[in-house]
Structures are given as structure tokens and as C-alpha cells.
C-alpha positions in Angstrom: -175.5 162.8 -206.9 -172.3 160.6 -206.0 -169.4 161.6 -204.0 -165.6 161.0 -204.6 -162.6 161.6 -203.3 -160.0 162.6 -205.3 -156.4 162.1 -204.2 -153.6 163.8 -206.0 -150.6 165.9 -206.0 -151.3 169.3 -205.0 -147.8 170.7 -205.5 -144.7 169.6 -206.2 -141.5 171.5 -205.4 -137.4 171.1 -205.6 -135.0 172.9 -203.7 -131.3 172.8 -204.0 -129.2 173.8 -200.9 -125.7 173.7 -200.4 -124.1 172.6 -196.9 -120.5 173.4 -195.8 -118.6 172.5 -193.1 -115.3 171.6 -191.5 -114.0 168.3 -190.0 -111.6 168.1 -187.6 -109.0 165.1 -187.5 -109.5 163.5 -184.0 -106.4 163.1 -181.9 -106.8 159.4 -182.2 -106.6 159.3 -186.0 -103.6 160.0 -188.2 -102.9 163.1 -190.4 -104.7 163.9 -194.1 -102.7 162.8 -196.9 -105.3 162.4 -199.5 -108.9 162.1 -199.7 -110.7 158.9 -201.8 -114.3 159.1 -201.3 -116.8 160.6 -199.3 -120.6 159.2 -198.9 -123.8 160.6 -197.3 -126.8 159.6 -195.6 -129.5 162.1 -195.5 -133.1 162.5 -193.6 -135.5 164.3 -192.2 -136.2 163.8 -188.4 -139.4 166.3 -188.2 -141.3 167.3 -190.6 -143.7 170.2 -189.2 -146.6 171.3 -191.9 -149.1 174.1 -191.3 -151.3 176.4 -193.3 -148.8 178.0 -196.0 -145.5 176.5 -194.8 -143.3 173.5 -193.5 -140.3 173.3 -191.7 -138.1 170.2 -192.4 -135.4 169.4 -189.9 -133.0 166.5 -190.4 -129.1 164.8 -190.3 -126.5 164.9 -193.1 -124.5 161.7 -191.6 -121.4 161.8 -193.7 -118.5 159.2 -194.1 -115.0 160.2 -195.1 -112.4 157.9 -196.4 -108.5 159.1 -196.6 -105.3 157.9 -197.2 -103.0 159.2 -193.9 -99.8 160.2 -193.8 -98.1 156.8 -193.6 -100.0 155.4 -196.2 -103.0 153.9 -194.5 -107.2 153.9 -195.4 -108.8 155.8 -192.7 -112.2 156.9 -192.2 -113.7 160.2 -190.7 -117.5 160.1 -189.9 -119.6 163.2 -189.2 -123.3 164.4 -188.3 -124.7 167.7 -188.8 -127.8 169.6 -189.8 -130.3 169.4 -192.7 -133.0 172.3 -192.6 -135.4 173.2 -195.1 -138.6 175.5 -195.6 -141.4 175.5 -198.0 -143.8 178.3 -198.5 -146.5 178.2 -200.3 -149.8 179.4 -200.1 -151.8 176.3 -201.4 -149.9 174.5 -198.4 -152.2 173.6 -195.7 -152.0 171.5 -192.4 -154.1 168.4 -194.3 -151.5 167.6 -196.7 -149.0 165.2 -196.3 -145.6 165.3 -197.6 -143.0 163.0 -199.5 -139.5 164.1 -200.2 -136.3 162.6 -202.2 -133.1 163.4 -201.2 -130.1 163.6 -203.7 -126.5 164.2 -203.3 -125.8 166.1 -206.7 -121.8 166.7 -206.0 -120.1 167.2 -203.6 -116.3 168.6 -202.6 -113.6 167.5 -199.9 -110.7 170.4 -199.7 -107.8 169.3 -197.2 -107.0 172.6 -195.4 -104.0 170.9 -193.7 -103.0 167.5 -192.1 -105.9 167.5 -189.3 -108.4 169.5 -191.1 -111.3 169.5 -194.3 -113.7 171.8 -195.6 -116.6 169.4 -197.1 -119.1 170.8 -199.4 -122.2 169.3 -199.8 -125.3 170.2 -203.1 -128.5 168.5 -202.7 -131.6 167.8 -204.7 -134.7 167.6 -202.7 -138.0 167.2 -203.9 -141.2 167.6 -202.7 -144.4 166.0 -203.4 -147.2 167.8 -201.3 -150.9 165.6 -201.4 -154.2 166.4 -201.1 -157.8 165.2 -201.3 -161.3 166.9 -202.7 -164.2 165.8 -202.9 -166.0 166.2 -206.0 -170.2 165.3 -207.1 -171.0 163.6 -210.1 -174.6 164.3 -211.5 -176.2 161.1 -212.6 -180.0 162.0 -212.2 -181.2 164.2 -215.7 -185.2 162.6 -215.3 -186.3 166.5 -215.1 -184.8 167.0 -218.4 -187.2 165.9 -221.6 -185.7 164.3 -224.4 -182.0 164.4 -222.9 -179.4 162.6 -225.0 -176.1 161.7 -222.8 -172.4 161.9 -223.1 -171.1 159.6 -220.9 -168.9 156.6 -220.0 -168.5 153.9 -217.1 -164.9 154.6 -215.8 -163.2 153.2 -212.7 -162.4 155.8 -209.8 -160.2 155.3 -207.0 -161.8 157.3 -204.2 -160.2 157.9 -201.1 -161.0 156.4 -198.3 -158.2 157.5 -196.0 -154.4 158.5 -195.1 -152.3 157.8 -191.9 -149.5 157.1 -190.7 -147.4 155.6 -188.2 -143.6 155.4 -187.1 -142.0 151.6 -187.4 -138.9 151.2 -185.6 -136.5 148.8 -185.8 -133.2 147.6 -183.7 -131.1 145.3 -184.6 -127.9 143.2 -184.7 -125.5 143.4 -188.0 -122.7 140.5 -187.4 -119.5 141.6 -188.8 -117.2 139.1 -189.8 -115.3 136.5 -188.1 -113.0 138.4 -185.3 -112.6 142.3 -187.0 -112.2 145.0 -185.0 -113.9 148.1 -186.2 -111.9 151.2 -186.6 -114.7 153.3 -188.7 -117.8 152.7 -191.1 -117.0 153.9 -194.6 -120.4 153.8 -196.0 -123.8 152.9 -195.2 -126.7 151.7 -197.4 -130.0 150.6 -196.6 -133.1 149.8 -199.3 -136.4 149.0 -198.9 -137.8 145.6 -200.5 -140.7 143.4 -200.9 -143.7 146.0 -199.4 -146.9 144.4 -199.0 -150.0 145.0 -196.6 -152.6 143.2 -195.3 -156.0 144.7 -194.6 -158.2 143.9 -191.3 -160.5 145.9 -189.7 -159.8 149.7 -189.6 -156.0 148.6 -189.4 -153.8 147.9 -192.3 -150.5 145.7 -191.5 -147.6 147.3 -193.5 -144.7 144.8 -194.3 -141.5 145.0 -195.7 -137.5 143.8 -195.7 -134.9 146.4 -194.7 -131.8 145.8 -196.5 -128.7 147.0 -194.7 -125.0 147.1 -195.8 -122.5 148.8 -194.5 -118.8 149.0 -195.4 -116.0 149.3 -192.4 -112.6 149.8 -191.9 -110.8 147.2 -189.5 -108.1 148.1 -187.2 -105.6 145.6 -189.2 -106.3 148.4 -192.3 -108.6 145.9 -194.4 -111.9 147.0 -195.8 -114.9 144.6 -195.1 -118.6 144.2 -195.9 -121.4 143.4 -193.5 -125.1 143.2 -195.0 -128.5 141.7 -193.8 -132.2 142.1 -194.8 -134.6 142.5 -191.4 -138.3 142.6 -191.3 -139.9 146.3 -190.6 -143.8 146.0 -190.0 -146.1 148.5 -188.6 -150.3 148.8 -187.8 -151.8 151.8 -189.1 -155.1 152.9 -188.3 -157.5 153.5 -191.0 -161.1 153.8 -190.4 -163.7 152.0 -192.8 -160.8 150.2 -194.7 -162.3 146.7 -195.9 -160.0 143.8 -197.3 -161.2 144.6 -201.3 -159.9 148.1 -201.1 -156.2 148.7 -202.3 -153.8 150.2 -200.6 -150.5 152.7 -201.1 -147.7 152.7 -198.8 -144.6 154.9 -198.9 -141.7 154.9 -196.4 -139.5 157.5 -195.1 -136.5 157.4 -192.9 -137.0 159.6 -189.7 -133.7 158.5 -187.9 -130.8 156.2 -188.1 -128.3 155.6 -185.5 -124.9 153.0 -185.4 -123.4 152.0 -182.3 -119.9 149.2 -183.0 -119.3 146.9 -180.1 -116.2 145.3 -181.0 -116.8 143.4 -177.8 -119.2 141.2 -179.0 -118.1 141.8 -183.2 -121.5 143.8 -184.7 -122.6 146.8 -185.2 -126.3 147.6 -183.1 -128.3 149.6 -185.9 -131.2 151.6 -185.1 -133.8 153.4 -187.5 -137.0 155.0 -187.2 -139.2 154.6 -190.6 -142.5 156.2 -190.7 -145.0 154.5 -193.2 -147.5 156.8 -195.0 -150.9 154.4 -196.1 -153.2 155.7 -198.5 -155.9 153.3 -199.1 -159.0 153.8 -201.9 -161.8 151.8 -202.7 -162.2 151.4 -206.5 -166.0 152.4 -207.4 -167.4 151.8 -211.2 -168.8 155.4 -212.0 -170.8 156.5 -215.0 -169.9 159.9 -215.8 -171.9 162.5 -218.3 -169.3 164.6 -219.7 -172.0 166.4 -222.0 -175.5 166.6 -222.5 -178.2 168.2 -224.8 -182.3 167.6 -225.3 -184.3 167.4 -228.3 -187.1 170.1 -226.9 -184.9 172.5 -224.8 -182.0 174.9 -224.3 -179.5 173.4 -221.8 -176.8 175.4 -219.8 -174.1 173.3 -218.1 -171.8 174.2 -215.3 -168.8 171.4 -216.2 -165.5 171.0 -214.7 -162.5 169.2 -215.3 -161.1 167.2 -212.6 -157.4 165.1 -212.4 -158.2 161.7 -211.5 -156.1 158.7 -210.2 -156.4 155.5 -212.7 -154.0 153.3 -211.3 -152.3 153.2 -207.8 -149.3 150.6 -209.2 -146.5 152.5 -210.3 -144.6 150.2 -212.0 -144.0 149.0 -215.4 -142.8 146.0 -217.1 -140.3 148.0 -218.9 -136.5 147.9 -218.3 -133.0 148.1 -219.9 -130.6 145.1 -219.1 -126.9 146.4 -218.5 -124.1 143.9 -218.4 -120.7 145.6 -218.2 -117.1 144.3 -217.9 -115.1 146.9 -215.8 -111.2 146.2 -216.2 -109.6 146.2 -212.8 -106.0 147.1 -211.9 -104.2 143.9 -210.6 -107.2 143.4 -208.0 -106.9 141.3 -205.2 -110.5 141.6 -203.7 -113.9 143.0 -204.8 -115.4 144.5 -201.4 -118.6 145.7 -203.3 -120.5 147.2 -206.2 -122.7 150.3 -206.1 -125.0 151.5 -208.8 -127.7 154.0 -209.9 -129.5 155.1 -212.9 -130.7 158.6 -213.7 -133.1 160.1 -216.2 -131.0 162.5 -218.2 -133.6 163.7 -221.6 -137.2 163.0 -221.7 -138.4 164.0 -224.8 -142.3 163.4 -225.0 -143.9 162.3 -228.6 -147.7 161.0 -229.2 -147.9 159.8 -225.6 -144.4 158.6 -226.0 -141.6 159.0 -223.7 -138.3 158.8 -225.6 -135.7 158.5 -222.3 -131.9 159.3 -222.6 -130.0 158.0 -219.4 -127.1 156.4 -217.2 -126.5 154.2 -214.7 -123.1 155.0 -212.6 -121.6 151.7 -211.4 -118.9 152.3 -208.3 -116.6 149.7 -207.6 -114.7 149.7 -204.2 -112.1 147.0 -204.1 -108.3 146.2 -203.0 -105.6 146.3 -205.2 -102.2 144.1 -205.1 -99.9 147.0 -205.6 -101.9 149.9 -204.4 -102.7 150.1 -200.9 -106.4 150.1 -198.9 -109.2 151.3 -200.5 -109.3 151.6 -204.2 -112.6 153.1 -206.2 -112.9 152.6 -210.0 -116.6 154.5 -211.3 -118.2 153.9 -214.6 -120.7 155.4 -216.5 -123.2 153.4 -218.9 -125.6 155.3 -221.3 -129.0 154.0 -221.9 -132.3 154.9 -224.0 -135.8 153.6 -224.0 -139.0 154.3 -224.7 -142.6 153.9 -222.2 -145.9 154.6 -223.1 -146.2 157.7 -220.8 -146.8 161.5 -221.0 -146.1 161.7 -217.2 -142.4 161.9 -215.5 -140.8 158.8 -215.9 -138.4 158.2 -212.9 -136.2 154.9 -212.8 -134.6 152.6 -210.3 -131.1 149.8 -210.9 -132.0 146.8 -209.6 -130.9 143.0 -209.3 -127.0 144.2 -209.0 -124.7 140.9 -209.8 -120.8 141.0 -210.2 -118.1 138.4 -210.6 -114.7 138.8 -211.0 -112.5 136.8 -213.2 -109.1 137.5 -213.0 -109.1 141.3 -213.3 -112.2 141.9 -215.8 -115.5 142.7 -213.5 -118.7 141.4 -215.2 -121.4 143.4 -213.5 -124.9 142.6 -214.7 -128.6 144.1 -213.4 -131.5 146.1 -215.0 -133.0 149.5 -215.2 -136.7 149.5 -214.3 -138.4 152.5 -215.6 -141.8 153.9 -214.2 -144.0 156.7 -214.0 -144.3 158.9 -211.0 -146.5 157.6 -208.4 -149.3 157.3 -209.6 -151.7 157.2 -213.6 -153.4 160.0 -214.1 -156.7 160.8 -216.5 -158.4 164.0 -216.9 -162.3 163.7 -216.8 -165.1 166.1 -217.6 -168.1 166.2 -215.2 -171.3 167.9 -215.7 -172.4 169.3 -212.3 -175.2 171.4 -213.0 -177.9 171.8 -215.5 -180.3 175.1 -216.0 -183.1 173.9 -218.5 -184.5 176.7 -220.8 -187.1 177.2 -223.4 -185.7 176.6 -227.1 -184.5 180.1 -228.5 -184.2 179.0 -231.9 -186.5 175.9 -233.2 -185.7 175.8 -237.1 -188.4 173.4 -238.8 -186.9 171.0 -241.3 -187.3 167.0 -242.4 -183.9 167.2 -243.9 -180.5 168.2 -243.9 -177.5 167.3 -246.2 -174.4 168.3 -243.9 -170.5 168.5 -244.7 -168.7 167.0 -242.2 -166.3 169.9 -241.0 -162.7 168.7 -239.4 -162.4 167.3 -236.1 -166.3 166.8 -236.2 -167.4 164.1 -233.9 -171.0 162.7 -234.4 -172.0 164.2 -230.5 -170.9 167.5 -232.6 -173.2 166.7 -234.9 -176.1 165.2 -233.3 -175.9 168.2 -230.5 -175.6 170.7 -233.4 -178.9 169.4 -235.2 -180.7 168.4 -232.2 -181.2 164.5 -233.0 -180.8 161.6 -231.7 -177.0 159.9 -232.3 -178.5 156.4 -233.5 -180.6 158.3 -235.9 -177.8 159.8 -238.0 -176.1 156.2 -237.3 -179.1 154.3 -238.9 -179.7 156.4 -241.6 -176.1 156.7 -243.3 -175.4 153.6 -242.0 -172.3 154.1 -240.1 -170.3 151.3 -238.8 -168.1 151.7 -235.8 -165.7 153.2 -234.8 -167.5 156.2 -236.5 -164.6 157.6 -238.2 -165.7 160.7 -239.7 -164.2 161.6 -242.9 -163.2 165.6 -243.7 -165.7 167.0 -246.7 -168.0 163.4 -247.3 -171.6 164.3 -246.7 -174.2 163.1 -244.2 -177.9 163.1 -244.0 -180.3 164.5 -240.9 -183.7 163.7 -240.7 -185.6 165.7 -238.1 
């Protein structure tokens, strides 16, 4: 009997909450006028799970650009509460839990000259994890006679999860001499993960890209942007250097502190970095059995499997774009993001419908501060996948000549998480005296549709490379509706 442990999504949930809340103008600042764009950073700070529930407690950090009352790009910036609970009762206090956060619209009302309302809809979802442990039967030397179903596939068994909390603090120069007023937007991704595997620890390693947009007190609109290393040791017993490993990362805190004294802006984060590390194990499993000279009765069950822990694919959609500017003076940055819109599933296909949103902030000669343009670019393609197919913009270029933006990058699609496979497993066999032994040297059978020769050779009691020899089948063993076959017993 061999043991395995199974990892997999045990539930997966999505919650849509809606957050209001007022600003007020500070006294230093100068009145409303008009609002032109409003971004959000979102986390969870504690993330409490027990046995059929979690609370989830986080930061909405918001960042408000308007034009004032004289005609000047201000920015507002903002912190309040995220909370969430799930409750279910399949939830228990070994799972662990992943989550996405998604502004899905949002809504800035001026009330009067010092005063918003802000309302904010989000998408979370939740992925909830889990392991079991499941026995594969692989001795059947009590059983006479026994002819096998079975196949050598490769399992990813479990070995362990952890996690640990990587925290970073760093310096973001700003340019030259500016003095910050207010941070418009801030944006930080997570590149080039990699581990490395040493006794019970594995070495998590990535590159924390940060940019953030400001305000200067002169009224102009700057970028600052830098990639800095975020590495932590978790502890994992047993973990050997050929076993493979999973990491994901989630943001437990962020906090920006300008010091126009020395011109940067001091960032602090707090990432914690969930490892999940398997060994891969060669495994014969016997999906179905039968014996020339008894009754068998099998307890089977089906179990969801993990084939593959790489989640992506080599499939993606090029997008180059030219975006017409109005008399621009200065591209300060591009944003994009791509979205699954239609997934229509076909013979294992996945037919995609989508979009990728490009947002250009940038200074105009005749309008004054901040100027956003947004475009929307369709896309379809097809993946070999019956699972959800998520998808990520990536390798963002632009260049501006005269007023005609060429923005260029590329929508990689992939599956969600992880490949999954369905497998039958024969866990128990009862043997039992034959109840009905029909004597007979030979049968002429019609092949019946969606027979398989198992079918057959179960049905009849014979050994498959018996019917194989004598009608001289060739592989693959395509059976035809209606054609006869011959079985000798």
C-alpha cells in the first residue's frame, strides 16, 4: 500500500463588498474643483482561519487626484478599513488561504469645495488549500488469475507547506531636487521568483518592483521606480534539493514615509511567502481489475490530482497600439491590464474573449497638470485547457513620437494554479467464489458502442492479449461499432 499526499483546492470563493467613505480636504490643501482619477492599494494585514471560518482584516490605501479651484493637480491620499468573513463549513484551521483583490469601479462625488464621498466595489477571491492523504493498492498476489487495469503516472505528493513573513525597507530616490507635495499612485509587482532548496529550509527569492507617481510642489507630475531584492528562509522539514517547489506572495502591509530633506521616499512592506514543496513519485495505479477464476468486488474512488505545479503557458497575444495624444508635452507613464471577459469551453478547448485597458497619464501643452487618456483593446485566443484560464500584460513599452503613443507588450494566458487529472484508484478487493461459470470454447461477439477491449476482456473473463492475438489487433485498438470479434475460452 503507498501513501500520497494530495494537495488541492478545497474551496474557492468570491465576495464583492462595497466601501464608502468621506474625505476631508485638509486645511493645507486647496478647494475641489474637479476630480481626475482615483487609484487604490488593497491588503490584508491578518488573516485569522479556524475551523468553519476566517476573518480577514486589511487597508484600502487610496490616492486622489483633483484639479483645485485655481486650476492646479492636487492629490488627496487616504487609509481605511478592509474586513471580510468567510464561513464555511469545509473551512478548517489546516488550510491555508490565497486571495486576489480587484477594484471593479469605483465613484468620487464632490459634496462641496473641501469634501468627497468615495465609493469603492471590490472583487475578492478566495482560494482555500488543503491536503489528504490517499492509499494506492499495488499488492493483488492473493488474487488468482487477476488481470490489471493500470498505468505508471507521475504524482506530486506533498511534502509540506509554510510560511514566513519577508520584510523589506527601502530607499526610492526621487528625482533630481523635487519636493513632494502628494503620491498619486503607487504600484508594486512581483518578478523573477525562484528558490533554492537546502536542508529543511528553502530560500525564496524575488525582485520587488516599485513605482510610484507624485506630485511636486512646483505642480509637475513625476515618476520614481526601482526593483529591490525580497528573500526569505522558510522552514520545511524533509525538503531535499530534487523536490519542486511552489511559492506565492502576498502583501501583509505597506507603508510610505517622503523626506523631502534628503529627496526619496522610505518604503516599507511586509510580504509573507506561502512554500508548498512536493516530491514527484512514479506510481502505478490499478484503476480496475477482474480474475479469470473468481468474483471480484472493488471499493474504488476517484481522487483530483496535481499534474503539473508550473502554471504557465507559452501562449500569448501581442498588442501594439498607437494612442493619439492631445498636443502632449510629456508622457509620465503607461499602465495596463488584461482581463478574461468569455471563456467558452469546446473539446478541451478554451476559446477566450478579452481586453487589455491601457491608461496613459501624461502632460499636455494646453491643458493643465495631470491629464489621463484610457484605452480599451479587444483580444481572443485559444489554450488547450478545460480549467479557468486567468491572464497577466506583461513586457509594457511606449514611445512617443510627436503626439501618436506606440505602446507595445503581450498577454500571457495561463491556467489557474495548478494541472489537474482525475484518477481512479482501487482501494479494496473482496474475492468471491464465481456465481456464474458459463462453459464455452467460443464466442463470436458484436462489438457494442463505446466498447473498450477491458470491456470486453472483463465481460468474457479472458485474458486481453488473447482477444488481441487471435483477431489480430494492432494498436491503438480502435474498436469499430457493429464489426465482429472472436473469444476463445
Amino acid at each position: 500500500m503507498e501513501k500520497i499526499n494530495i494537495y488541492r483546492k478545497k474551496l474557492c470563493k468570491t465576495n464583492e463588498i462595497e466601501l464608502k467613505q468621506d474625505l476631508i480636504v485638509p486645511d493645507s490643501k486647496q478647494d475641489l474643483f474637479q476630480i481626475i482619477d482615483g487609484n487604490f492599494y488593497c491588503y490584508f494585514s491578518k488573516i485569522e482561519i479556524e475551523n468553519g471560518k476566517i476573518t480577514l482584516s486589511g487597508n484600502v490605501d487610496s490616492y486622489i487626484s483633483y484639479i483645485s479651484s485655481n486650476e492646479e493637480t492636487l492629490g488627496l491620499q487616504a487609509s481605511f478599513n478592509l474586513n471580510d468573513v468567510l464561513e464555511n463549513n469545509n473551512i478548517n484551521d489546516k488550510m491555508n488561504v490565497e486571495y486576489n483583490i480587484k477594484v471593479v469601479k469605483y465613484d468620487i462625488k464632490i459634496i462641496n469645495e473641501r469634501k468627497i464621498s468615495l465609493t469603492i466595489n471590490l472583487k475578492i477571491t478566495y482560494e482555500l488549500y488543503g491536503s489528504d492523504t490517499i492509499e494506492i493498492l499495488n499488492d493483488f498476489s492473493e488474487i488468482e488469475d487477476v488481470q490489471l487495469d493500470s498505468k505508471t503516472i507521475k504524482l506530486n505528493s506533498l511534502i509540506g507547506v509554510n510560511s514566513n513573513i519577508a520584510s523589506l525597507k527601502e530607499e526610492l530616490k526621487v528625482n533630481g531636487t523635487d519636493i513632494i507635495s502628494g503620491i498619486l499612485k503607487v504600484d508594486t509587482n512581483i518578478l523573477n521568483k525562484e528558490v533554492k532548496i537546502s536542508y529543511n529550509k528553502v530560500l525564496s527569492k524575488a525582485d520587488l518592483m516599485v513605482k510610484i507617481l507624485y506630485l511636486t510642489k512646483d505642480g509637475r507630475i513625476e515618476k520614481a521606480e526601482e526593483s529591490f531584492p525580497l528573500m526569505s528562509f522558510i522552514d520545511l522539514e524533509n525538503i531535499k534539493e530534487e523536490n519542486i517547489c511552489s511559492t506565492c506572495y502576498q502583501v501583509r502591509n505597506i507603508l510610505l514615509k517622503i523626506d523631502n530633506d534628503e529627496n526619496l521616499i522610505t518604503i516599507q512592506m511586509e510580504y509573507e511567502i506561502i512554500c508548498k514543496a512536493f516530491e514527484v513519485k512514479e506510481q502505478e495505479v490499478v484503476s480496475d481489475l477482474y480474475s479469470l477464476k473468481y468474483d471480484t468486488e472493488l471499493d474504488k474512488k476517484e481522487f483530483e490530482i496535481i499534474d503539473d505545479i508550473s502554471t504557465k503557458s507559452d501562449k500569448s497575444v501581442d498588442i501594439n497600439e498607437k494612442i493619439e495624444l492631445e498636443s502632449v508635452r510629456k508622457v509620465i507613464d503607461v499602465f495596463g491590464k488584461s482581463k478574461i471577459l468569455k471563456n467558452n469551453i469546446s473539446k478541451d478547448i478554451s476559446n477566450l474573449e478579452g481586453e487589455v485597458e491601457l491608461k496613459v497619464y501624461y502632460e499636455s501643452e494646453t491643458k493643465i497638470g495631470l491629464n489621463i487618456k484610457t484605452v480599451t483593446i479587444p483580444f481572443i485566443a485559444k489554450i488547450d485547457s478545460q480549467e479557468e484560464v486567468l491572464s497577466e500584460f506583461e513586457d509594457l513599452e511606449y514611445d512617443l513620437n510627436e503626439n501618436v503613443l506606440i505602446v507595445k507588450g503581450k498577454v500571457v494566458i495561463y491556467e489557474d494554479e495548478v494541472k489537474k487529472n482525475k484518477i481512479n484508484v482501487v482501494q479494496k478487493v473482496t474475492k468471491k467464489e464465481l456465481t456464474n461459470s458459463d462453459d464455452y470454447s467460443m464466442v463470436v461477439y458484436s462489438i457494442k458502442k463505446n466498447d473498450t477491449l477491458w470491456d470486453i476482456s472483463k465481460k468474457f473473463r479472458v485474458k486481453k492479449e488473447n482477444i488481441i492475438t487471435l483477431n489480430e489487433l494492432e494498436e491503438p485498438y480502435n474498436l469499430k461499432f457493429g464489426e465482429k470479434m472472436y473469444i476463445i475460452r
